[in-house]
C-alpha positions in Angstrom: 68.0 113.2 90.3 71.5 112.6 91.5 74.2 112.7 89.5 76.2 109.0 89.6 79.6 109.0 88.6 82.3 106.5 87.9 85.9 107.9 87.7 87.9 105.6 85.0 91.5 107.1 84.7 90.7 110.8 82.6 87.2 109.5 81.9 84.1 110.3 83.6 80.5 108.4 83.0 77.6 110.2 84.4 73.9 109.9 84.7 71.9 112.8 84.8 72.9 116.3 85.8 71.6 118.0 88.9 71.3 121.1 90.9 71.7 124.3 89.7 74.0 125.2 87.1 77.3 127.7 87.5 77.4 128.6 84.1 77.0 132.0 82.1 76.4 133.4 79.2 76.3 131.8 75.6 73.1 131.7 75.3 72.8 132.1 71.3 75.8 129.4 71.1 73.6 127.1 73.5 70.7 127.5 71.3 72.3 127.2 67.8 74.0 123.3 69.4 70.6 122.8 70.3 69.5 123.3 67.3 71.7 121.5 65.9 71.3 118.2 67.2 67.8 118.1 65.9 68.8 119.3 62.3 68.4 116.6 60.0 72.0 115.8 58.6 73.2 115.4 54.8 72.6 111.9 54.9 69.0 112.7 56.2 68.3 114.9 53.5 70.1 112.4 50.7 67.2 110.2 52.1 70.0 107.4 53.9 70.3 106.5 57.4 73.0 108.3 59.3 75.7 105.5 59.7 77.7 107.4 62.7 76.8 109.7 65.8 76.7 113.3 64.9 79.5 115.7 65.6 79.2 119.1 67.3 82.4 120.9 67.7 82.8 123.6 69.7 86.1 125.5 68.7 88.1 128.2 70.7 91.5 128.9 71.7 92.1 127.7 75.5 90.8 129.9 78.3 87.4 130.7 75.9 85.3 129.1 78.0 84.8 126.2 75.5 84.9 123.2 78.2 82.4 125.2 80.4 79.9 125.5 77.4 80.8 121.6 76.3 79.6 120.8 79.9 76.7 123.0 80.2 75.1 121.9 76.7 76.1 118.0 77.9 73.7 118.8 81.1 70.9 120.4 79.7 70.4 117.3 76.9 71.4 114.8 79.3 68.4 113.3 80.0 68.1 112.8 76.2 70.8 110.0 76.8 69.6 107.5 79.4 73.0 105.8 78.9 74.7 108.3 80.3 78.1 111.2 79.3 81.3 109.9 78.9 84.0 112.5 79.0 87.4 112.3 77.9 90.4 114.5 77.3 92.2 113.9 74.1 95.4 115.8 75.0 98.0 115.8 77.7 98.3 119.4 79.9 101.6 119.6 78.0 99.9 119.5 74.4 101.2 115.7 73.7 98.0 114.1 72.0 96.6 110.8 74.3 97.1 107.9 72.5 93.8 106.8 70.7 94.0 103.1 72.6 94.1 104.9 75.7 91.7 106.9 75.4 89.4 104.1 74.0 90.7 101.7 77.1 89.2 104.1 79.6 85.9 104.8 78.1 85.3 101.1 78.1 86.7 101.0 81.2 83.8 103.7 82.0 81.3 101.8 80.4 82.5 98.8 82.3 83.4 96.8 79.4 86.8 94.6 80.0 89.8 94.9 77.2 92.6 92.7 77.2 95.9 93.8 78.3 98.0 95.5 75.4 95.3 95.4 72.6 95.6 97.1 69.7 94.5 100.8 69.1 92.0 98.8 66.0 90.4 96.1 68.1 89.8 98.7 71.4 88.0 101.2 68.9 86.2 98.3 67.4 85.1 96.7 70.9 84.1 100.6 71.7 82.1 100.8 69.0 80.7 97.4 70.0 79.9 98.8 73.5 77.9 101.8 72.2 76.3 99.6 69.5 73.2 99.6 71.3 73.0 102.4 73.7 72.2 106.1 73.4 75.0 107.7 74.9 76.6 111.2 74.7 80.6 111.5 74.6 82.3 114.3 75.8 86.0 114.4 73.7 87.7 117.7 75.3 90.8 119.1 73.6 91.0 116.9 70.7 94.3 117.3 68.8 93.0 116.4 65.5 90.0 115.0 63.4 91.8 111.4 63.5 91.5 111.0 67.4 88.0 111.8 67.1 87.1 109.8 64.0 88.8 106.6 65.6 86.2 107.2 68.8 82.9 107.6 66.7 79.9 105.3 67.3 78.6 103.8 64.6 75.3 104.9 66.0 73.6 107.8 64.9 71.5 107.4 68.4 74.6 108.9 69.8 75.9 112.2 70.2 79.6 113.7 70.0 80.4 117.1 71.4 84.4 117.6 70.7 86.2 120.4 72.0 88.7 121.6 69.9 91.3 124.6 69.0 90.6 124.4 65.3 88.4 122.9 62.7 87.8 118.9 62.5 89.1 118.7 58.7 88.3 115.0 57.4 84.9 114.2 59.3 81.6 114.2 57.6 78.8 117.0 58.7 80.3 118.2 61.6 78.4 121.5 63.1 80.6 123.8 64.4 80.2 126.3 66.9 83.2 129.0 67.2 83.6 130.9 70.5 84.6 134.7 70.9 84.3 136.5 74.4 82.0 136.4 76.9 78.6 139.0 76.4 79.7 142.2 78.3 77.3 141.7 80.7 78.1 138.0 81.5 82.1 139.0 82.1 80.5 141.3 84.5 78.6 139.4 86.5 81.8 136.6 86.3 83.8 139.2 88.1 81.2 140.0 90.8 81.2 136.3 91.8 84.7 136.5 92.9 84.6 140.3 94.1 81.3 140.9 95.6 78.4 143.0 94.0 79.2 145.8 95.9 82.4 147.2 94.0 81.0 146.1 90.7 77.9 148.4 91.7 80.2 151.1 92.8 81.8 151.5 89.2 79.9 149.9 86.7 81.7 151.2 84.0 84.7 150.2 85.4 84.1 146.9 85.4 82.5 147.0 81.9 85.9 147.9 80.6 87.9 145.3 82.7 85.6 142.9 80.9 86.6 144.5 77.6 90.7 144.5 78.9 90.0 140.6 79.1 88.3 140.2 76.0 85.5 138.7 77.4 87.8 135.3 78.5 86.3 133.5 80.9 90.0 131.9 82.2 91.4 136.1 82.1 88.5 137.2 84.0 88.7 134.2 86.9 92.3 135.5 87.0 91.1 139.4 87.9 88.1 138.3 89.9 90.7 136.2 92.0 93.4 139.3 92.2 90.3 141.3 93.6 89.2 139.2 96.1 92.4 139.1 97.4 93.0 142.6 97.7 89.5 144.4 99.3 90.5 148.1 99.3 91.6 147.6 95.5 89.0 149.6 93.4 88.1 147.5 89.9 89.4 150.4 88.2 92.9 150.1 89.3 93.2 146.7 87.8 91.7 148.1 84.5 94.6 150.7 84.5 97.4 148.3 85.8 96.4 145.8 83.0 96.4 148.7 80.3 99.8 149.4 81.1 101.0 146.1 80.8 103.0 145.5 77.4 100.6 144.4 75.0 102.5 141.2 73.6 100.0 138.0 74.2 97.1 137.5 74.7 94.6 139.1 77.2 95.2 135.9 79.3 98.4 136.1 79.6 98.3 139.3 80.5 96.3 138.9 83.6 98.0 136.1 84.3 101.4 138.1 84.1 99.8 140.8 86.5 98.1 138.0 88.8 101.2 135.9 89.1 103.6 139.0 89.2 101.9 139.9 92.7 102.2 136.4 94.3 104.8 136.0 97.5 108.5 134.3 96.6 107.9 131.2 97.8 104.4 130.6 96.2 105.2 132.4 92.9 107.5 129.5 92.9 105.5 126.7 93.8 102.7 127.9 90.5 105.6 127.6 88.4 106.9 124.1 89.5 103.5 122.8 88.9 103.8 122.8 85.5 106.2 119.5 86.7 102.9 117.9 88.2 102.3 114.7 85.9 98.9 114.9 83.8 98.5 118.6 85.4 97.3 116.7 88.7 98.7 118.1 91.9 97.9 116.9 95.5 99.7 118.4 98.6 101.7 115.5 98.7 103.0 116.0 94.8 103.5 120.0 95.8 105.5 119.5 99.1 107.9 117.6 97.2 108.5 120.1 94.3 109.0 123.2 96.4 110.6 121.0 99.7 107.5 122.6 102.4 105.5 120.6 104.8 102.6 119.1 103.3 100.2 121.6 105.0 101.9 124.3 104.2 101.5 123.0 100.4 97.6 122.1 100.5 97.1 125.5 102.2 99.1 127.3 99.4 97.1 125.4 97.0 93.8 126.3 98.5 94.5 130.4 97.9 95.8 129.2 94.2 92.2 127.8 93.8 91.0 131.3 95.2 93.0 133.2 93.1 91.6 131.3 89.6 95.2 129.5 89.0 94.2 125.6 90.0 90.7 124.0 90.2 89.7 122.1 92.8 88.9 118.4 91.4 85.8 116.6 93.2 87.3 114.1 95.4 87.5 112.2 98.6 91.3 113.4 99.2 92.2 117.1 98.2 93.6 117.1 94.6 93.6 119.8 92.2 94.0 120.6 88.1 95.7 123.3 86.6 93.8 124.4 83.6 95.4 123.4 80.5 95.1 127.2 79.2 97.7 128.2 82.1 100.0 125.1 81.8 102.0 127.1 78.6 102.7 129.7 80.8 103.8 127.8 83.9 106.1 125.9 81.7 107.5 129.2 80.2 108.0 130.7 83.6 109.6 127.4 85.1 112.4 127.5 82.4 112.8 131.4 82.7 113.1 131.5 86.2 114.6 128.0 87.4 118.1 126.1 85.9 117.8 123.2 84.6 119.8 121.7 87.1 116.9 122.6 90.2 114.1 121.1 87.8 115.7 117.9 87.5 115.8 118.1 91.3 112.6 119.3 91.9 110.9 116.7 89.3 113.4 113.5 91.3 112.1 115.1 94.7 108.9 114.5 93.2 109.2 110.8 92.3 111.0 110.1 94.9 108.3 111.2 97.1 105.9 109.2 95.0 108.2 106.0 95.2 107.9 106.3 98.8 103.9 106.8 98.8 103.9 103.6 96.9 106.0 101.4 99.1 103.7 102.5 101.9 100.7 101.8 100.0 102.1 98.1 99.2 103.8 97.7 102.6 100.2 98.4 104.7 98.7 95.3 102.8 101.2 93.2 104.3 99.4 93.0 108.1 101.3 89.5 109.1 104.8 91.1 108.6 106.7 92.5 111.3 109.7 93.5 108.8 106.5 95.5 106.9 105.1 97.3 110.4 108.4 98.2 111.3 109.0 99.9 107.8 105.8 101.9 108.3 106.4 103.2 111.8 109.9 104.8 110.4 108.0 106.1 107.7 107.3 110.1 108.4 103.7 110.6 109.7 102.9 112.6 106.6 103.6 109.2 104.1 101.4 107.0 106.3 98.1 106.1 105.7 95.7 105.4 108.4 93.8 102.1 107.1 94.4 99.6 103.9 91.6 101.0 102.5 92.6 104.4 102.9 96.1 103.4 100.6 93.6 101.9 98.6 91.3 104.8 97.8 94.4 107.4 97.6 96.2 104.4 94.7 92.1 104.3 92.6 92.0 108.4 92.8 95.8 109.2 92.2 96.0 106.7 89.4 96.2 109.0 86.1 98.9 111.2 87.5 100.4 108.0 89.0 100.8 106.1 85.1 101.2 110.1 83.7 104.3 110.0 86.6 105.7 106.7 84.8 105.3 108.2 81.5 107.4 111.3 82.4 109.9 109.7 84.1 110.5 107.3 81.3 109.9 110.2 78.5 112.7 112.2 80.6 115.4 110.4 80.4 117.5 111.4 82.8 116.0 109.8 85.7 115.8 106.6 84.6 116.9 104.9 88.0 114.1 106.8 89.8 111.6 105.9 86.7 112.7 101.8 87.4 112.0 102.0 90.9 108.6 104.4 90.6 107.4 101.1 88.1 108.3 98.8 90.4 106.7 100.0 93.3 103.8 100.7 90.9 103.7 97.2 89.8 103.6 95.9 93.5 100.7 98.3 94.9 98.6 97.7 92.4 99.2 93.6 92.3 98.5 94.0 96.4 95.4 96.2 95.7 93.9 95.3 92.7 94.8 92.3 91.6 97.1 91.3 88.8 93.7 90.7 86.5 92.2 93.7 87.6 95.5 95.5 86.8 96.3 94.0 83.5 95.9 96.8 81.0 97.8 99.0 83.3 100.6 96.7 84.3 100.7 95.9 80.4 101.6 99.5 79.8 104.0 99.9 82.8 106.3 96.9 81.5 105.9 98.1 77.8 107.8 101.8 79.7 110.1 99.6 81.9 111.1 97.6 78.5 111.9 101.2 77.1 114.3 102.2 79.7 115.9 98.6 79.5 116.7 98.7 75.6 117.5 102.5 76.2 120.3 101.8 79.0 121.0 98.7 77.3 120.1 96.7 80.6 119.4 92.9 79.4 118.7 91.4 83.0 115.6 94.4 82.7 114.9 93.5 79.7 114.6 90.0 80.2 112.1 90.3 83.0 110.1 92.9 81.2 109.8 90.9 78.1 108.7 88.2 80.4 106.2 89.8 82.5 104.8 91.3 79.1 104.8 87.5 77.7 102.7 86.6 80.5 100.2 89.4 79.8 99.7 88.6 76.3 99.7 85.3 77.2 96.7 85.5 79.1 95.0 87.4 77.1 95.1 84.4 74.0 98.1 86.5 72.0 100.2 83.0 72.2 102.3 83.7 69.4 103.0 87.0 70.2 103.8 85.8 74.2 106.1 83.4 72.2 108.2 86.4 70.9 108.6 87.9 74.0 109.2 84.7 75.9 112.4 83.9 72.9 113.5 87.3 73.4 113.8 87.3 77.2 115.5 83.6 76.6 118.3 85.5 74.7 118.6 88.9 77.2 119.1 85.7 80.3 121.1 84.3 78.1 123.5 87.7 77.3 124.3 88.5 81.0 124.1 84.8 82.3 120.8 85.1 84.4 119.7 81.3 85.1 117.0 82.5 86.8 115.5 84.3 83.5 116.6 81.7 81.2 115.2 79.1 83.3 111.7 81.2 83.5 111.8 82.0 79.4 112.5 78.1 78.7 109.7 77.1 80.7 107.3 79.7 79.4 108.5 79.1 75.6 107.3 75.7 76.4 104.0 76.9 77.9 103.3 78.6 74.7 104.2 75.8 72.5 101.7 73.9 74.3 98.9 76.3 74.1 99.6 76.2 70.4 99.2 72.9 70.5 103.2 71.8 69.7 103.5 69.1 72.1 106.6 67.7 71.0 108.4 71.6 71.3 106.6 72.2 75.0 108.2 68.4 76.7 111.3 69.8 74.3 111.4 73.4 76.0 110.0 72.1 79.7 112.9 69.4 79.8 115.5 72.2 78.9 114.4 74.6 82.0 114.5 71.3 83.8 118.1 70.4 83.3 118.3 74.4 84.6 116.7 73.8 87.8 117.9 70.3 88.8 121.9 72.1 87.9 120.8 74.8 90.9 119.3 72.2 93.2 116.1 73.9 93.0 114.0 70.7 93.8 111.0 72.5 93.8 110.4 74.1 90.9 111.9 70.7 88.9 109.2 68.5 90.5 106.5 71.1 89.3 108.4 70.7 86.0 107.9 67.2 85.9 104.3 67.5 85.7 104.6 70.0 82.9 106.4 67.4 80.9 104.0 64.6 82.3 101.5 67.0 80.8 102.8 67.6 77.5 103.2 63.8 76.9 99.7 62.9 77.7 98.2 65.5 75.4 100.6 63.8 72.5 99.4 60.5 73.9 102.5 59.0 75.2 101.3 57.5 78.0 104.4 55.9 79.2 106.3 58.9 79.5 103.6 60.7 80.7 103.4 58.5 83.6 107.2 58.1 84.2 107.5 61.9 84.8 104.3 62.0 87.1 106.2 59.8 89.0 108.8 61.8 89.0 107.0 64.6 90.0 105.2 62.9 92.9 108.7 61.7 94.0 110.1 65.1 94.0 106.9 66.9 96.3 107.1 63.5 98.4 110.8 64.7 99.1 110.1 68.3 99.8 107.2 67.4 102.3 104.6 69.3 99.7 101.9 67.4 101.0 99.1 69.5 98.5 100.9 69.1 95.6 101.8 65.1 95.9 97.8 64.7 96.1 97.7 66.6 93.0 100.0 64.8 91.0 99.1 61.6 92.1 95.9 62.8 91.0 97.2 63.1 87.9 98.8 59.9 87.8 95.7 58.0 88.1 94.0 59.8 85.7 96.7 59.1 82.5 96.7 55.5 84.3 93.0 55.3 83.4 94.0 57.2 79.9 96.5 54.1 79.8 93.9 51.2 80.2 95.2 50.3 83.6 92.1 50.8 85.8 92.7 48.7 88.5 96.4 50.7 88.8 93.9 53.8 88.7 91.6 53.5 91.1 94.9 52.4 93.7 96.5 55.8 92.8 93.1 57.5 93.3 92.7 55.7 96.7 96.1 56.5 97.7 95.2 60.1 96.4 92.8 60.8 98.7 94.2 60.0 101.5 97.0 62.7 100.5 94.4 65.6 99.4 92.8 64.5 103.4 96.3 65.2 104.6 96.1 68.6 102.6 92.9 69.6 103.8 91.4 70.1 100.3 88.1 69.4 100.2 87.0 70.1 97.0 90.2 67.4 95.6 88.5 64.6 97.7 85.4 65.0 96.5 86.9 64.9 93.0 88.7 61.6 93.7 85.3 60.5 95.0 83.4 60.9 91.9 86.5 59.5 89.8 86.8 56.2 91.9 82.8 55.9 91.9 82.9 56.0 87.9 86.0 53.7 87.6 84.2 51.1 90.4 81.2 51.4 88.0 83.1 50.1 84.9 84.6 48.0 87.2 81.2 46.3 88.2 81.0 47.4 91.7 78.1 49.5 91.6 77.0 49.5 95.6 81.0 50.5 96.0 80.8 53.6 93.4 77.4 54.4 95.3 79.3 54.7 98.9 82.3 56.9 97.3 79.0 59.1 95.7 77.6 59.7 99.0 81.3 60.8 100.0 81.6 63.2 97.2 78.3 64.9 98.1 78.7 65.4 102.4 82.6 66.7 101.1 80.7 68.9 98.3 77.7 70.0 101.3 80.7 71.3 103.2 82.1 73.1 100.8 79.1 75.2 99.8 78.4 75.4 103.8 82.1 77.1 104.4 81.5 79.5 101.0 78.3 80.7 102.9 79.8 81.1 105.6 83.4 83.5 104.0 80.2 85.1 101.8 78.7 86.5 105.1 81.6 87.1 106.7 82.5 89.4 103.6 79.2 91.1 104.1 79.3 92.1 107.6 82.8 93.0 107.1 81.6 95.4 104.0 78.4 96.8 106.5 80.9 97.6 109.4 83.3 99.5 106.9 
């Protein structure tokens, strides 16, 4: 069977594991997990239902191996879940624990289950929960900080199954079966090393290589290391690297150790590079994201990387475009050597050449969406050829695969901060690309958390036309996600920041959203209140269009309090105003409008001369799916009128306008197929 995957931020979901598997050794530990998933738990024995998924944990210090053996027991019970592994990492490469919300927002993410925008850590565990209520599913939680991450991610299932990986022991959750990892067998390291070195010098000196093995301490992530600082040197017998590592101080670990040796013999310039990654946001790094650390051409960068993969420092992550991890048990000891051996001066410029590079990534991303602009085409043929991308759907793969480290870039720019400047244009352009090539649905949860960081840096620089935007974008969010009251905060608090520095713009936009929210809350008085004060804004600013909109938002707010008069005064007002402007779309609509609070009114006959007049304007407009509307409505009003044969002619008019509708959505339906077979 082949193994389908769906990449959600750090969360994987998977079907079925295939081909043949890379791992060795731990073959007792394998069998004592699987033994342990069948044991019958306390509960069991107490004669109760479990209420929650079992636990395995599988501790060991970083470099053990204890991922690898996670994995391997996840794909030899695999087919025991028909729902599928979900994997996610509970801590950041530089030991920060994830966020339990965020982690929970990308495993329903996984499971393709929708959460609002800036939802509560509660409620996204709860609608996890809900999601795994009734599936049998195995989660992966790797490098879990503490017992409460993992707790919070539980299924209340006990058809499910948790593996956690973990440093220490889960203290606080019930009947968890631990599983505590030492070296590698002697004869496992072995073979490890021969996979990098060849069998032929491990045949040579077998004993050599036994006590290698035993200088690593069986570590699977030491071993790698020695089997990579072989391969790279053929004439080097495995006994002089036995030797050279038993003369190295023995302070650390037996990682570190090799890792010391392994790094020790890189050239200058790429010595340098390893260290700098320790910079790369999430421990992702792309050639793009190395180039701009060390200042090399982007080829020279992925070819350095490749060897780093050879040489057991970086993984090569499965992807489309070249991207790599480093392991989270060598991030410590980049970090260490990046603050021995580099000021703090050139890693503030290496991390700003590194956003700044990113920035520009993003503005190309955004900019090759924008086909009909000139101004846009020019920008990207100035680009360098290295920050172009060939195709919109080439920007639009590289924004979907590089978005963790992207969002883990506007985290550690904010979190810096020192490069605050860079960190507000890095979330703009982030904001934009995304909005071009996603959507601003579709994008929600991220753009939620990207104004929550741009919010940060406002109230941390004391920046009130920032904050007033930010609190307004995040007011929009939680608007649309049914948290009126809580938009209604944000929208009052932007009101004052547009307020502080004098921004009519933002003051305008907060007055007419406090009003917004007031009528979504069902306050129709406070919304005509709040909509007429942004409208003495925009009238004082000439800004015709946005006060004839407003119009109709007051109109609106008066006909849901049942003031019909004044409803119908400002729809006049309204239509007056588009009339003006030449907005040929939106007079139909208002008019529309007019003639349906005329009817609201008791006025029919003044209804159905509005709705006459109407559809001549939505003909104008070209919108076909407003006629037919105006159709139907003039057909019922001609029927309480007493003109059935009438209301039976404007019928037949609603249904050819409806016919061609459908006909021209079949039509853009195909054309979105072939266009989808071609690419």
């Amino acid at each position: 069977m082949t193994d389908q995957v769906v990449e959600k931020g750090d969360v994987r979901l998977t079907g079925h594991a295939a081909g043949e598997s890379q791992f060795l050794g731990r073959t007792r530990e394998l069998k004592e997990l699987r033994a342990d998933i069948e044991r019958a738990g306390l509960d069991t024995l107490a004669g109760r239902k479990p209420p929650r998924a079992r636990v395995l944990l599988i501790a060991g210090r970083p470099g053990s191996g204890r991922t690898a053996l996670a994995e391997e027991l996840a794909q030899q019970v695999a087919h025991r879940y028909p729902d599928g592994v979900l994997r996610a990492r509970l801590t950041d490469p530089d030991g920060t624990p994830v966020p339990v919300e965020r982690a929970a927002r990308d495993l329903l993410a996984a499971l393709d289950r929708e959460a609002p925008a800036g939802a509560c850590g509660d409620d996204l565990t709860d609608s996890l929960r809900g999601a795994l209520a009734d599936r049998r599913a195995l989660l992966l939680l790797d490098d879990a900080a503490d017992a409460e991450q993992v707790d919070a991610l539980l299924p209340d299932t006990p058809e499910c199954l948790v593996v956690a990986v973990s440093e220490g022991p889960l203290t606080g959750i019930a009947d968890v079966r631990p599983c505590t990892l030492g070296g590698l067998d002697a004869k496992s390291g072995v073979e490890l090393l021969s996979r990098h070195t060849g069998s032929v010098r491990i045949t040579v000196d077998p004993r050599a290589a036994e006590g290698l093995a035993e200088e690593c301490q069986g570590q699977p992530a030491a071993l790698m290391l020695a089997g990579g600082w072989l391969a790279a040197r053929p004439k080097a017998a495995v006994l002089d690297l036995a030797k050279q590592l038993r003369t190295e101080p023995a302070e650390g670990t037996a990682l570190s150790r090799v890792f010391r040796l392994a790094y020790d013999a890189l050239p200058a310039t790429a010595a340098r590079m390893l260290r700098l990654l320790a910079l790369a946001p999430a421990g992702l790094v792309d050639p793009q994201t190395a180039s701009a650390l060390v200042g090399c051409s982007v080829d020279s960068a992925r070819t350095t990387l490749d060897d780093f993969v050879a040489l057991g420092f970086l993984h090569a992550v499965d992807s489309p475009l070249p991207q790599y991890e480093v392991p989270g048990c060598l991030h410590p000891l980049l970090r260490v050597l990046a603050g021995h051996h580099e000021r703090p001066a050139e890693l503030q410029v290496a991390r700003a050449r590194m956003l700044e590079r990113t920035v520009r990534l993003l503005q190309v991303c955004r900019a090759i969406t924008e086909t009909d602009s000139p101004q846009a085409r020019q920008k990207l043929l100035d680009m360098p050829r290295a920050l172009r991308f060939p195709t919109p759907r080439a920007a639009a793969d590289w924004l979907r695969l590089t978005r963790p480290a992207l969002l883990a870039s506007a985290r550690l720019a904010v979190g810096d901060g020192e490069l605050d400047t860079l960190a507000r244009r890095l979330m703009s352009q982030l904001v934009r690309a995304m909005v071009a090539h996603v959507g601003t649905q579709a994008a929600a949860p991220d753009l939620y958390e990207i104004h929550s960081l741009v919010l940060d840096v406002a109230d941390r620089r004391e920046l009130p036309r920032e904050r007033a935007a930010a609190l307004l974008n995040l007011g929009d969010l939680d608007a649309r996600t049914g948290r009126t009251a809580a938009a209604l905060t944000r929208y009052r608090a932007a009101l004052d920041a547009g307020r502080e520095v004098d921004d009519p713009y933002a003051a305008g936009r907060a007055m007419e959203s406090v009003g917004g929210a007031h009528l979504e809350l069902g306050d129709f008085d406070r919304a005509a209140d709040w909509f007429g004060r942004a409208l003495v804004e925009r009238l004082a600013r000439d800004e015709r269009a946005d006060a004839a909109r407003l119009y109709g938002r007051i109109a609106a707010a008066h006909t849901f309090a049942g003031r019909y008069g004044e409803a119908l005064r400002n729809w006049r007002a309204a239509i007056s105003g588009h009339r003006k402007l030449g907005d040929v779309a939106a007079q139909a609509r208002a008019l529309s409008e007019l003639a349906r609070v005329q009817e609201y009114a008791g006025r029919p006959d003044e209804s159905l001369r509005t709705c006459r007049e109407a559809v001549e304007w939505a003909r104008r407009a070209e919108d076909t799916r407003l006629q037919a509307a105006l159709h139907l409505r003039v057909a019922d009003t001609l029927e309480r009128l007493g003109d059935p044969a009438s209301a039976g002619l404007h019928r037949g008019a609603a249904e050819r306008l409806l016919g061609e509708v459908n006909q021209e959505d079949d039509a853009d339906a195909c054309e979105i197929r072939t266009a989808s077979a071609e690419d």
